[in-house]
C-alpha positions, 0 to 999 in steps of 0.5 A: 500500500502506498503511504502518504505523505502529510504535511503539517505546517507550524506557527512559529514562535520565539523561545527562549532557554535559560542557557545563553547557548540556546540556538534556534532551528528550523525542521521537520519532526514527526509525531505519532498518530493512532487511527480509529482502527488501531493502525500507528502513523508517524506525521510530518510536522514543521516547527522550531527547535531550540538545543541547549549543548550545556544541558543533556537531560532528554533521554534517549538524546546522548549530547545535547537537549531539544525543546520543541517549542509550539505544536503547529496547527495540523490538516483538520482532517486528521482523526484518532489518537494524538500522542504528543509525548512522540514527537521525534526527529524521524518517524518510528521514534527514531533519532531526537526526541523532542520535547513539547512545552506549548500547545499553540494558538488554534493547534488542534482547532476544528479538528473535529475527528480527533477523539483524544489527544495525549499531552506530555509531563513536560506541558506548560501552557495550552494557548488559546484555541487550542482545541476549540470546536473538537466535537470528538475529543472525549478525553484530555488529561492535563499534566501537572506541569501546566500553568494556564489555559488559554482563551477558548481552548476547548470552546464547544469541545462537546464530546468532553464528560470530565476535566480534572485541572491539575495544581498546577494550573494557576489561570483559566483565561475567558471562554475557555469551557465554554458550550462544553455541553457534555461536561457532566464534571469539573474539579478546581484546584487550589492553586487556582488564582484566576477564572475567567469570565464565562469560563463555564458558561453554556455547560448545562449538564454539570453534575458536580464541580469540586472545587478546592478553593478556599476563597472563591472571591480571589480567583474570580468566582465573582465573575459569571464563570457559569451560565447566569440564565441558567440553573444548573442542577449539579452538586458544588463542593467546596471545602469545609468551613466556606460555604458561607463564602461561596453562597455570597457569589450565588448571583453569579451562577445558579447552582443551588446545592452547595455541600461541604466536603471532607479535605483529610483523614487521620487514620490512627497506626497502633502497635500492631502496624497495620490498620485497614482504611476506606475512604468515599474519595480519592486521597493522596498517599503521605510521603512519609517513610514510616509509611512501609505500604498501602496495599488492597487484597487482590487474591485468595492463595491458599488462605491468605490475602495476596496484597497489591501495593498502591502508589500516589493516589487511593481511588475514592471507594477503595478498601486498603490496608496500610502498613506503618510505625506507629502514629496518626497519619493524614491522608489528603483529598485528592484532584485527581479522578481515578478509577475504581479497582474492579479486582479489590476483595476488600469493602468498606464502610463510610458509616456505621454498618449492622452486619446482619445487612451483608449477605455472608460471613465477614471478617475484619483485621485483627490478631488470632486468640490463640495464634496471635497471628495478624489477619483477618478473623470472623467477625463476631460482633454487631456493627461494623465501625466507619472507614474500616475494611473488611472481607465478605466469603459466601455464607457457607465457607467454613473459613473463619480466618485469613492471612496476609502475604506481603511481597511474599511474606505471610503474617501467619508467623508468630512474633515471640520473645526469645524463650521458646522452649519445646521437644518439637522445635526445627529451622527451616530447613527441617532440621531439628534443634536442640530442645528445651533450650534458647532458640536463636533470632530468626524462623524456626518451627515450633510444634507445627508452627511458624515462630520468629524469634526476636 
């Protein structure tokens, strides 16, 4: 089949780098396309680089640093999947990988056929336009790096459901949602300083805006960001405690429910090192290092929960178990939107919960009677406490009770001091150790069991 050949032509635009050897180039670089029926493609595009000899960071680029400074406007007959983070200096991903800071004035504008766009980590600034009139585009991720919105950037992008506006955004200049009449979510991060006029206007099917705001009069919520001639039904949430504040702009915009939200949770450490967590929305994992890991339960393996750990973020609705010293820890909100874990066996509860309401046999962490083994026990109690996790089997398993493996290694091992003494004593390798006598740091089998000694 004979390839075509697409050129793309480019809006030039002055860069300038930190380095005082920045030099500017005009040339070709090819960016990777994915077409409706999986097919890749690499495009030709025009544009201008910038090469800083003093500074190799980019990888997969030995001697010297690019930077591709705009993203030129492209054929509005374009379709598929956009990856902006595959801009090379030749096709296949071959030779220089460019960097792409800015997408620029009407890049992607009317391109009515593009369903989605990936953007690069390293995005600073979506200039006006940008992606105005893509009817198509029904998901954008907005990296962390970026700092402003442009005017209009998704004006009447009507295919969009959901945008979550990362920290980093400080500026949402005018119009720049406006007719997104898909938009059924929007969260509004705290870093936000500005939001301009009509920035949301025309969004009639608005669900929930979270907002994170805490003084909505300093970002301009003064300004109609909503549509003023139109109510919307959705949910705004705001942070605990400014309510008040946001119902002084209800003139501004008509969104008649206004609930409070919940910014943080402690959850409490104890000696015991683990604690199970369930928390309605999304949290930030603290950075601590006493933090050892944040697991859900992906698997039954012969009786013991085999655990996955999570990294960053808790998606909202998810049962977890934590592993640390000691301490209260506070877990965030979180901006981001994540999907829920389809494979977690574990559930939780955000209120109290009779347990004669669950359809089988429940069991909660916790140590075992006679064993002292940590794990998850049949549950033998009447409620169930809030923002706890727990293991629901079928009514008729005789299992009464369930390990933990971490990384390969089971909790059913019992922590004692070093005083055993017995007439059945083994290490692991099945030989027998001298009884009725101290017994050495580390594992050893002790009348059938697993036994750590300290």
């Amino acid at each position: 089949m004979k390839k075509t050949k697409l050129i793309f032509f480019a809006f030039i635009a002055m860069f300038v780098l930190s380095a005082s050897s920045a030099i500017a180039d005009v040339g070709y670089a090819y960016v990777k396309v994915t077409a409706l029926d999986g097919t890749d493609s690499w495009v030709e595009i025009l544009g201008e680089t910038y090469e800083d000899v003093f500074n190799p960071k980019a990888a997969r680029v030995p001697t010297s640093r690019v930077e591709w400074r705009t993203v030129p406007s492209i054929s509005k007959s374009t379709e598929g999947i956009i990856d902006l983070r595959e801009v090379w200096s030749e096709p296949n991903g071959k030779g220089i990988h460019y960097i792409v800071h800015e997408i620029n004035y009407c890049a992607f504008a009317w391109c009515k056929r593009i369903t989605e766009v990936i953007l690069p980590e390293d995005l600073k600034i979506i200039k006006s336009n940008a992606f105005m009139e893509c009817t198509s585009l029904t998901e954008i991720n907005i990296p962390d790096n970026v700092s402003t919105i442009g005017n209009a950037a998704f004006e009447n992008c009507s295919g969009l459901t959901s945008v979550v506006i990362p920290n980093s955004v400080t500026s949402i200049e005018t119009n720049a949602f406006y007719g997104c009449t898909g938009l059924t979510e929007i969260i509004l991060p705290q870093n936000l300083k500005t939001i301009g006029y009509d920035t949301f206007r025309g969004c009639d099917n608005l669900l929930s805006v979270v907002s994170f705001i805490e003084d909505p009069s300093y970002v301009g919520f003064t300004n109609g960001i909503f549509d003023e001639n139109t109510t919307i039904n959705g949910t705004l949430y705001v942070p605990k405690g400014t309510k008040s504040l946001y119902k002084r702009y209800s003139t501004h915009w008509n969104i008649n429910n206004i609930v409070e939200m919940d910014m943080e949770y402690d959850l409490e450490i104890t000696d015991a090192e683990l604690a199970t967590m369930f928390i309605s929305y999304p949290v930030e994992i603290p950075e601590n290092d006493n933090i050892k890991g944040v697991y859900y339960a992906k698997e039954i393996v012969d009786g013991e929960l085999v655990l996955e750990e999570l990294k960053g973020v808790i998606p909202a609705n998810t049962a977890v178990i934590v592993s640390a010293t000691p301490s209260i820890y506070t877990f965030h909100r979180s901006a981001k939107i994540l999907a829920e874990l389809t494979d977690n066996l574990l559930v939780g509860t955000d209120s109290e919960l009779d347990v004669s309401e669950i359809d089988g046999k429940v069991l909660t962490l916790g140590h075992g009677e006679t064993s002292g083994n940590v794990g998850f026990y049949e549950f033998t109690g009447v409620t169930l406490q809030p923002n706890k996790a727990y293991i629901v089997l079928p009514a008729s398993s005789d299992v009464k009770e369930l390990g933990i493996e971490f990384n390969g290694v089971s909790t059913n091992i019992k922590a004692v001091e070093n005083n055993v003494k017995s007439n059945a004593v083994y290490n692991v390798l099945g030989q027998k150790v001298m009884a009725n006598t101290k017994l050495s740091k580390g594992l050893h089998i002790v009348n059938g069991k697993k036994v750590l000694v300290r």
